[in-house]
C-alpha positions as CSV (number, residue, x, y, z in Angstrom):
1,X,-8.2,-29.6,23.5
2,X,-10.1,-27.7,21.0
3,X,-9.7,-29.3,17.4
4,X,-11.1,-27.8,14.0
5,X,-11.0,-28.7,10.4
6,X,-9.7,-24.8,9.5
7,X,-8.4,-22.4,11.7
8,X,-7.3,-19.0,10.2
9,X,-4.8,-16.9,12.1
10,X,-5.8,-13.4,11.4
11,X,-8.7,-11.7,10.2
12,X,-8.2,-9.2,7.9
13,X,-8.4,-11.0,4.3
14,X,-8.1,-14.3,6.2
15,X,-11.5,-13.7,7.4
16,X,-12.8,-13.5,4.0
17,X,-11.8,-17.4,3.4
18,X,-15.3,-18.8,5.3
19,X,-16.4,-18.8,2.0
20,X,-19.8,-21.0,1.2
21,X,-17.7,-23.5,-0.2
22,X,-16.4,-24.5,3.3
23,X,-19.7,-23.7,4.6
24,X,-19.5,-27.7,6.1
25,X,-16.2,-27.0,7.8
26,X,-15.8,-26.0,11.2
27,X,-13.9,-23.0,10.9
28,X,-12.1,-21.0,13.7
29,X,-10.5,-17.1,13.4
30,X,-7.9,-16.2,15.9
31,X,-7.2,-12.4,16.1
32,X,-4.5,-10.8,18.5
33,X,-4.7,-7.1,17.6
34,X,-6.4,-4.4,19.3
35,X,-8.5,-4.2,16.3
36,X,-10.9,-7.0,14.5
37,X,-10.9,-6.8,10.5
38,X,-7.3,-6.6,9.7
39,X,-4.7,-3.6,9.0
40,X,-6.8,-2.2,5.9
41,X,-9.9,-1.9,7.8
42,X,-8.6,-0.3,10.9
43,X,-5.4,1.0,10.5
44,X,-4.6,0.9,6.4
45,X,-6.1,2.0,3.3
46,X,-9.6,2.7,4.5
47,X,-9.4,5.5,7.6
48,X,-6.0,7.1,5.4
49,X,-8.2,7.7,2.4
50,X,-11.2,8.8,4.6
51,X,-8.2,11.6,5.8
52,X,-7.0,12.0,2.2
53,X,-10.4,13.6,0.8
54,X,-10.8,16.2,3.4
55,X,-7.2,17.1,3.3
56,X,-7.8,17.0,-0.7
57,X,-10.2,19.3,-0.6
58,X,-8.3,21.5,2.0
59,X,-5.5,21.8,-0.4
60,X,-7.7,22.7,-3.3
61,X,-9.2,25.7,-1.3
62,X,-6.0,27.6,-0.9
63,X,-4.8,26.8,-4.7
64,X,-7.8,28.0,-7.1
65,X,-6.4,31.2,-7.7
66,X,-4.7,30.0,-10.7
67,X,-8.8,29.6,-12.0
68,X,-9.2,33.3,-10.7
69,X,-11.5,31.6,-7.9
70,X,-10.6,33.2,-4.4
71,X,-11.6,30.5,-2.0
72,X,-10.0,30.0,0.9
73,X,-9.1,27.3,3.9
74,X,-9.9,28.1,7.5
75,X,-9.0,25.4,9.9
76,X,-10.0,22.0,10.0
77,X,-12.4,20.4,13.0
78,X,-10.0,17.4,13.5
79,X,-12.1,15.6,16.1
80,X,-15.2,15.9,14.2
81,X,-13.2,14.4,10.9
82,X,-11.9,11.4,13.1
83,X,-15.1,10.5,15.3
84,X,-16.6,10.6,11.3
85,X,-14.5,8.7,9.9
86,X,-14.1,5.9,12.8
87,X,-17.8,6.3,13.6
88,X,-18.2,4.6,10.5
89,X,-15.1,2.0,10.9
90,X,-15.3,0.8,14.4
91,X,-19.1,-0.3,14.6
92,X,-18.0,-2.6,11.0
93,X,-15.1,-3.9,12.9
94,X,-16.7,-4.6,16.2
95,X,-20.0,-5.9,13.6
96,X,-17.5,-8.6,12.3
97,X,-16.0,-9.6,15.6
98,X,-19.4,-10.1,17.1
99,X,-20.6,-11.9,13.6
100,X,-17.3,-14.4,14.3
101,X,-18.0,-14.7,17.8
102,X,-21.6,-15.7,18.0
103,X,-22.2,-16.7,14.5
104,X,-23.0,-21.1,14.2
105,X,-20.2,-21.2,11.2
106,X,-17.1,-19.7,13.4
107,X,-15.1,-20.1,16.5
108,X,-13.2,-17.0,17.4
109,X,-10.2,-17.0,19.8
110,X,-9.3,-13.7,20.7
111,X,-5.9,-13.8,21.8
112,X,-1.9,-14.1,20.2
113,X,-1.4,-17.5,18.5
114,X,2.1,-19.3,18.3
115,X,2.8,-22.4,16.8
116,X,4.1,-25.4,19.7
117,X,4.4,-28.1,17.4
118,X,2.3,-29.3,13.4
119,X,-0.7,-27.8,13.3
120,X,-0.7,-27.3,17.1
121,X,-1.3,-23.6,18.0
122,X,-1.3,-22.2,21.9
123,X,-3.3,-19.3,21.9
124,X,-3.4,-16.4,25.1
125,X,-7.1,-15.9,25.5
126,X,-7.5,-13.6,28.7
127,X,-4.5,-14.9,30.2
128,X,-5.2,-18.6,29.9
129,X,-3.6,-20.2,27.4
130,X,-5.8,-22.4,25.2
131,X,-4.4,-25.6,22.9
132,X,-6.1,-25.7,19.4
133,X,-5.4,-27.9,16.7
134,X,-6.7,-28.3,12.9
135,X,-6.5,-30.6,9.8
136,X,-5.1,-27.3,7.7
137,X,-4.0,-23.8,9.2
138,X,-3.8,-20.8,7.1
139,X,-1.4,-18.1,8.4
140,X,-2.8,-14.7,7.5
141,X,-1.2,-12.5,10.3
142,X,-0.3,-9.7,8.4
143,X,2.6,-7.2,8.8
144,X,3.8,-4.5,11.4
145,X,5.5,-1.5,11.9
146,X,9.1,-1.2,12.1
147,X,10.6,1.1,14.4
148,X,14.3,2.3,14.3
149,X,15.9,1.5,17.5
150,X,17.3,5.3,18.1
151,X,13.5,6.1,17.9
152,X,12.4,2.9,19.7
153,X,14.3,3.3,23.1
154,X,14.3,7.0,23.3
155,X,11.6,6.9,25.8
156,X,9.4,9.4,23.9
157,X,6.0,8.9,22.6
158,X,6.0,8.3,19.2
159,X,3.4,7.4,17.0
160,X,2.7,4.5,13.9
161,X,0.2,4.3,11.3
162,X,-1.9,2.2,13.8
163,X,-2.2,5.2,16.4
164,X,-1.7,8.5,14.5
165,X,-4.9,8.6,13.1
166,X,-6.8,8.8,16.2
167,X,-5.0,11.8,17.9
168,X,-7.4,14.0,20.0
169,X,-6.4,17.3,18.4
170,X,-4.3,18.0,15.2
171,X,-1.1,18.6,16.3
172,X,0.6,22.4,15.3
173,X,4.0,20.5,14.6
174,X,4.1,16.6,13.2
175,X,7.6,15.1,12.6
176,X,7.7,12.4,9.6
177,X,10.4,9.9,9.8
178,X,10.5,8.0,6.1
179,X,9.8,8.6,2.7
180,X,7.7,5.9,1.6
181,X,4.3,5.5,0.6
182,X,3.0,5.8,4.7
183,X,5.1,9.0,5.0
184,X,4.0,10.6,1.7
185,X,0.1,10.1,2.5
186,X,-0.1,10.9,6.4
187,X,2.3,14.1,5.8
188,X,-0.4,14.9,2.6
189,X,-2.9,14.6,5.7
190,X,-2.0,16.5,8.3
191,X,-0.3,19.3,6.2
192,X,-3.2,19.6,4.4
193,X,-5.0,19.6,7.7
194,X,-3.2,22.8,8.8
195,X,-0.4,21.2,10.9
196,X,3.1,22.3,10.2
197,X,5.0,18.8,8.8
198,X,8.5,18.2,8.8
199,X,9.7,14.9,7.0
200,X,13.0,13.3,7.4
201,X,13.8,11.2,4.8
202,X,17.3,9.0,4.5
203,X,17.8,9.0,0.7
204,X,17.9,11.8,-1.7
205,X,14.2,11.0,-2.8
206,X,11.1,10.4,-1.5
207,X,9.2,7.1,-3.4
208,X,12.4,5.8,-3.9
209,X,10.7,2.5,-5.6
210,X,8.6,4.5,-8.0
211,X,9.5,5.1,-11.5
212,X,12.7,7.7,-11.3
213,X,10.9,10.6,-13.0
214,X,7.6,10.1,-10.9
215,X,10.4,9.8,-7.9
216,X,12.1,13.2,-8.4
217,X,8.9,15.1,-9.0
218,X,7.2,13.8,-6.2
219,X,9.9,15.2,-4.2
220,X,10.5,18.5,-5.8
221,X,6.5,18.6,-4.9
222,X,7.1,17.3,-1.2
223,X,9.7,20.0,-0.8
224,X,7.2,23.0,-1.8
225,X,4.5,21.9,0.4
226,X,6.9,20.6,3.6
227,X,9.9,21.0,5.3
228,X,11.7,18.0,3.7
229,X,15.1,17.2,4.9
230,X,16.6,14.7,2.3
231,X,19.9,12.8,3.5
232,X,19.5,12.8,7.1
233,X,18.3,10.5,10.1
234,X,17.6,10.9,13.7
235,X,20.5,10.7,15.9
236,X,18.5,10.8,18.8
237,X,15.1,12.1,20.6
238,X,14.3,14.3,24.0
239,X,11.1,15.5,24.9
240,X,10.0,18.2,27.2
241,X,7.5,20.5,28.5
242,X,7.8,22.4,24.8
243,X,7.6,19.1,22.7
244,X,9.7,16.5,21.2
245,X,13.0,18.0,19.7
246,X,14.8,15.5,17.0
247,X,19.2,15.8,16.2
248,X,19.4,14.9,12.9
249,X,22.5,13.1,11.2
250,X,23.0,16.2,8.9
251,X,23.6,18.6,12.5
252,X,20.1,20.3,12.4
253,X,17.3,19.8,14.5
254,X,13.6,19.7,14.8
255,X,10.6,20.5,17.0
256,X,7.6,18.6,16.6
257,X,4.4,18.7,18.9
258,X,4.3,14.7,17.8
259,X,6.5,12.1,15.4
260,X,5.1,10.1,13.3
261,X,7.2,7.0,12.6
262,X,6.8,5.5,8.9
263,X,10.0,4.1,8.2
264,X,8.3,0.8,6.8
265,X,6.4,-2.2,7.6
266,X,7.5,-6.2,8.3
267,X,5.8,-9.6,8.5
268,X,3.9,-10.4,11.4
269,X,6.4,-13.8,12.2
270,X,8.0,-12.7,15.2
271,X,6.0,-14.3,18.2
272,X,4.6,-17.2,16.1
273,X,7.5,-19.6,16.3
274,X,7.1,-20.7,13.0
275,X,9.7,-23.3,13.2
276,X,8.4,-25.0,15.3
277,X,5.4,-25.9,13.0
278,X,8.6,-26.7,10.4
279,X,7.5,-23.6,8.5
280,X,10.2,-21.9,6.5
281,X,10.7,-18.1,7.5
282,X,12.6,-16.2,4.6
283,X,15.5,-13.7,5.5
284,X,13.1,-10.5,5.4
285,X,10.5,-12.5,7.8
286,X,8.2,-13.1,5.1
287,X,6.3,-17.1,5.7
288,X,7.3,-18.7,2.3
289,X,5.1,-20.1,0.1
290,X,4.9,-21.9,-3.3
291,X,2.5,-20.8,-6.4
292,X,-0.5,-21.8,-4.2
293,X,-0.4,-20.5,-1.2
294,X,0.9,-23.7,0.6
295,X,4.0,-23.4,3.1
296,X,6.4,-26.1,4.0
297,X,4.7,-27.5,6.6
298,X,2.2,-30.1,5.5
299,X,-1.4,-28.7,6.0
300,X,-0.6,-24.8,6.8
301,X,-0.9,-22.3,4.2
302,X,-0.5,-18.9,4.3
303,X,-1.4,-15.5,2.3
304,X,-1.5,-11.7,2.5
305,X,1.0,-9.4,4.1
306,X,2.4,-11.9,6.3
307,X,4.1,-13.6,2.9
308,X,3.4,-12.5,-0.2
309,X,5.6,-9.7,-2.5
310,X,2.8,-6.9,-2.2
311,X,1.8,-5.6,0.8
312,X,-1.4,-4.6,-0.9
313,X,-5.0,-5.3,0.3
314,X,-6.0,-6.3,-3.3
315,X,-3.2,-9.0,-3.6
316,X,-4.2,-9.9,0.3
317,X,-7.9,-10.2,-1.2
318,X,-6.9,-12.4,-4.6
319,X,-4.7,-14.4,-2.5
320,X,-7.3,-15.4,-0.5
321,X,-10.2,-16.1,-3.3
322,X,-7.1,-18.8,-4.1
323,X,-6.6,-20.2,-1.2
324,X,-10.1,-20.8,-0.5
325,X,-10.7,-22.4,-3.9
326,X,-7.6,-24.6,-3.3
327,X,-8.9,-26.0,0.3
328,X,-12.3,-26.7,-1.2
329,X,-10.6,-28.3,-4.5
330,X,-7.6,-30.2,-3.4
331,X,-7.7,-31.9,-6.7
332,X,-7.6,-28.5,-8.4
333,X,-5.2,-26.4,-7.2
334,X,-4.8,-22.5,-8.9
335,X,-1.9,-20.3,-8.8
336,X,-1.5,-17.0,-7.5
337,X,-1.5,-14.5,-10.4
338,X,0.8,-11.8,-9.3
339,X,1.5,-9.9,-13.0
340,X,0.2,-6.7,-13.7
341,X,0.0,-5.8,-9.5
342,X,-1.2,-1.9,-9.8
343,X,-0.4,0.3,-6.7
344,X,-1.3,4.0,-5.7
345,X,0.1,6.5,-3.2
346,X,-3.1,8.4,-2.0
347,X,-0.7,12.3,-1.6
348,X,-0.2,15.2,-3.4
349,X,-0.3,15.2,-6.1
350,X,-1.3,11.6,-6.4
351,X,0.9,8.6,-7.6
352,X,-0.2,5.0,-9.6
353,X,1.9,2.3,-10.9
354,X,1.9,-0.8,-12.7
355,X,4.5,-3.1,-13.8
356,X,8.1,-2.4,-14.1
357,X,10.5,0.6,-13.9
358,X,12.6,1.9,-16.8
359,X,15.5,1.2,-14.4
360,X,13.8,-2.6,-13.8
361,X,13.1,-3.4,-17.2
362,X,16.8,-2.6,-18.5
363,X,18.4,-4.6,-15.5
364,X,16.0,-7.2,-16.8
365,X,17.3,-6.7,-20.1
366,X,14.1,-5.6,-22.4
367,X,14.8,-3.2,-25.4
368,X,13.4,-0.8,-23.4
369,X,11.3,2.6,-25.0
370,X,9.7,5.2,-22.9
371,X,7.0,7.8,-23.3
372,X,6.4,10.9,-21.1
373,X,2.8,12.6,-21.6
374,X,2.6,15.7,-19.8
375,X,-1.6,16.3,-18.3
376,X,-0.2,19.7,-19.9
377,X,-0.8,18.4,-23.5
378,X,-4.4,17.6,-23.3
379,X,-7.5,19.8,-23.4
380,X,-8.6,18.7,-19.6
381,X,-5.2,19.8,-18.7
382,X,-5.3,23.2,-19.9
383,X,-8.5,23.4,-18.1
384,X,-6.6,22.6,-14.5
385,X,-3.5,24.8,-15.7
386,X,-1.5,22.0,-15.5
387,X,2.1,22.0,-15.3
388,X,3.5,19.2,-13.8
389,X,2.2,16.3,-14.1
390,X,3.0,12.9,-16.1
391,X,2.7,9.5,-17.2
392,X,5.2,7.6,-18.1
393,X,4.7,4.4,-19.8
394,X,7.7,1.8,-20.4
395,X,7.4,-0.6,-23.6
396,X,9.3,-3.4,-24.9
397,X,10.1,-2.5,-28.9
398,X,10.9,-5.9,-30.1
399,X,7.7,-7.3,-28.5
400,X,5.6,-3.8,-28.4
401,X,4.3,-5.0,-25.3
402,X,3.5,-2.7,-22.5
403,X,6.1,-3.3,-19.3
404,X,4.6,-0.5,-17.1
405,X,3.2,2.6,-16.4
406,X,3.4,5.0,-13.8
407,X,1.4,8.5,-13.3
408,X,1.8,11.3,-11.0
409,X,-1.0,13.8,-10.9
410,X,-4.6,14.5,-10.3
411,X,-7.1,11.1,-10.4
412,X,-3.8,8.9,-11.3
413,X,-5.3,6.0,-9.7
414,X,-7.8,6.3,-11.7
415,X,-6.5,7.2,-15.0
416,X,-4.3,4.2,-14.7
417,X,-7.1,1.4,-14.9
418,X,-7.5,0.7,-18.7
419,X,-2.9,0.3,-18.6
420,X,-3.5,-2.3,-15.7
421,X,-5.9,-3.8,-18.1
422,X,-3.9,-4.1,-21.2
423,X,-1.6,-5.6,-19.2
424,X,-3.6,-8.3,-17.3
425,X,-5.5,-9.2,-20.8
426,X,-2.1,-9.0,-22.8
427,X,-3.9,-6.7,-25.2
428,X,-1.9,-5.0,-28.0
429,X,-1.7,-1.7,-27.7
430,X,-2.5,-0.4,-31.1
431,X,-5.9,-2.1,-29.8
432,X,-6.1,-0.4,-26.4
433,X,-5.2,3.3,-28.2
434,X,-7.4,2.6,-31.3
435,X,-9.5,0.0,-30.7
436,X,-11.9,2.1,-29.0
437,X,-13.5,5.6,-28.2
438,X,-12.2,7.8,-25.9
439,X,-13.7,10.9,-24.4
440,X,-13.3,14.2,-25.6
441,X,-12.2,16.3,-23.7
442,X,-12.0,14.0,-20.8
443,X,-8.6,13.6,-18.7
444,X,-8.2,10.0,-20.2
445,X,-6.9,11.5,-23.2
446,X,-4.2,12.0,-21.1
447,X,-3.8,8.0,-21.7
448,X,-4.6,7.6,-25.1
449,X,-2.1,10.3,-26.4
450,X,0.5,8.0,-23.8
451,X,-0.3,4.7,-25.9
452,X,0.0,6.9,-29.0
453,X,3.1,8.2,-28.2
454,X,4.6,4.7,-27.0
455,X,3.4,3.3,-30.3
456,X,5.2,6.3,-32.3
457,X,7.9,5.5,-30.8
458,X,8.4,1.7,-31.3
459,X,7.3,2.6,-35.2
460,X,10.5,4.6,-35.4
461,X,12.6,2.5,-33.5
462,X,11.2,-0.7,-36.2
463,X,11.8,1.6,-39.4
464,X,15.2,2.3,-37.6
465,X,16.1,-1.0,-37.5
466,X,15.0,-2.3,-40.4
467,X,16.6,0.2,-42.5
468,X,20.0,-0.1,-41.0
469,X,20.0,-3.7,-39.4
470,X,20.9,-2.4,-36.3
471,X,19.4,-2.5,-32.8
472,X,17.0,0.6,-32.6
């Protein structure tokens, strides 16, 4: 029976813990996906914003005439995009797998892991089923797709994020089931591609989480670019020589060449038996851990998708930086830091967010203030004829402390960097708009006139309050 000092069940950010301080453990990975590296590698962030440029740039091409450029978009070579994109991607992936495999510091199972009793793992390596044990275990298994039943026992083929990306031809008609960030970036895609997308989407948004403003005009955008179908589910799904035709709650119907199911994404649990290692599973699936990583079984820790709040590959990564530090520093153990978590839905137009909603912060009860900035207002924005989009920043008056911000538009993820920052450092504001030089006339004005506007407002809301002793 095989027995190591670590053994890390996954290897996306989990891989990342064989750090140099554990250089003098023996260390072993277990992996049971199709692909080694983890969701971001293969399936996540990196091959969807490897689609999202050329599909970017597609866009652009049909919508400079508001410039007075006339450039056009004629078709897009979807195999040679692909192969390019996961010519790059799978020679990393099988490059780490072989590193794990054959390097002196790792052991790699390749297999499905479950739990059988305290740090007691059986893993299915090729059909024969291998006993491993370890001093600590660190659960790092990631998340999955969820699939409606209606959808799931239909008997037609249907596609994930884990499969649609590697399509052999761009399909003329792609059905989108869910409005979430998956559904918003993949529909961005293959739209943009040239492929005639239809999204189904149960609520009366798409984005639903986001900021409400950023929520309604990502959907008024949605609706100009794709046949969006707001307040309606599949009832049910036949395929034939033609394609795939979907009933909809709502009475319509849709024909799709393929559907693409993004309806959301859950812990990796099921299949582990987690109890029987006398680790605590939380209602939504989620392994649950305390401020450092650890679970409630003595010895097994756990991090990334597979149980903390954000199922975000940066979080997965700082998670992991914490958990390594903690099993080579017992004695000093450090905390997660989970404020000022930014997030970015790579569509069109483009989304970032950081912190909480209006709607969060007054449920939380902050003396909440808002600010709207239109691109619009600034000199870059005139420059791109603008119209449309914001940011929306959400203040506390009686601390004038920044509580979030949220953009929707051209570069937002990028734009949004110095708000994350004033948030992580805790700096004040009147710092962050004044305190230093901004470009002129770069889009970060955009920004800057924000913070100026925010402050304006708390200003008013203080001389308000002081002049009449009420509540501004």
């Amino acid at each position: 029976m095989p027995h190591h000092d670590i053994v890390i069940i996954g290897s996306g950010s989990g891989n990342s813990l064989v750090t140099e301080e554990l250089a003098d453990r023996d260390i072993a990975v277990i992996e049971g996906g199709p692909h080694f590296g983890g969701t971001c590698l293969n399936v996540g962030c990196i091959p969807t914003k490897m689609f999202v440029l050329p599909a970017d740039r597609a866009v652009e091409a049909r919508s400079n005439a508001r410039l007075g450029i006339d450039t056009r978009f004629e078709g897009a070579d979807w195999p040679a995009i692909r192969d390019r994109i996961f010519g790059r991607i799978d020679p990393i992936a099988a490059d780490g797998e072989r590193y794990r495999r054959e390097g002196e510091e790792t052991t790699l199972y390749r297999g499905h892991a479950r739990f059988t009793g305290p740090r007691t793992l059986v893993v299915d390596v090729d059909g024969e089923q291998v006993e491993v044990t370890a001093d600590t275990i660190v659960v790092a298994a990631g998340a999955h797709a969820v699939i409606p039943p209606v959808i799931a026992e239909s008997g037609v083929r249907f596609h994930t994020s884990d499969t649609i990306m590697r399509l052999p031809d761009l399909p003329a008609r792609l059905l989108v089931v869910g409005g979430g960030f998956i559904a918003a970036e993949m529909s961005h895609v293959f739209a943009g591609l040239g492929s005639e997308v239809t999204v189904v989407v149960r609520d009366s948004r798409m984005l639903t989480s986001n900021e409400g403003l950023v929520s309604e005009l990502f959907t008024e955008a949605a609706a100009r670019q794709w046949d969006l179908r707001t307040r309606a589910e599949v009832t049910s799904l036949r395929q034939d020589e033609g394609g795939i035709t979907a009933m909809l709650s709502d009475g319509s119907q849709v024909r799709a060449d393929e559907v693409l199911v993004a309806t959301g994404r859950a812990p990796s649990t099921p299949g582990l038996d987690c109890d029987r290692a006398g680790i605590e599973v939380g209602d939504d699936g989620s392994v649950v851990v305390d401020e450092f990583g650890r679970t409630s079984a003595e010895g097994v820790w756990a991090l990334g998708d597979v149980s903390s709040p954000y199922m975000l590959k940066h979080v997965a990564n700082h998670e992991a930086r914490v958990v390594a530090h903690n099993l080579a520093h017992p004695e000093d153990l450090l905390p997660f830091d989970h404020d000022a978590v930014p997030a970015a839905v790579f569509s069109h137009p483009q989304i970032a967010s950081v912190g909480l909603t209006s709607e969060q912060a007054r449920a939380a009860g902050h003396d909440v203030c808002t600010h709207v900035q239109e691109y619009g207002s600034t000199a870059y924005g005139w420059a791109m004829e603008d119209t449309s989009s914001r940011c929306v920043l959400v203040g506390d008056r009686s601390t004038s402390s920044l509580l979030g911000a949220h953009l929707i538009g051209p570069e937002a993820s990028v734009l949004i960097q110095p708000l994350i920052q004033a948030m992580a450092l805790g700096t004040p504001l009147v710092d962050v708009a004044r305190g230093q030089y901004w470009i002129h006339p770069a889009l970060t004005e955009v920004v800057e006139n924000a913070l100026l506007g925010l402050l304006e407002h708390m200003r008013v809301a203080e001389t308000v309050t002081e002049s009449t002793g009420t509540p501004g």
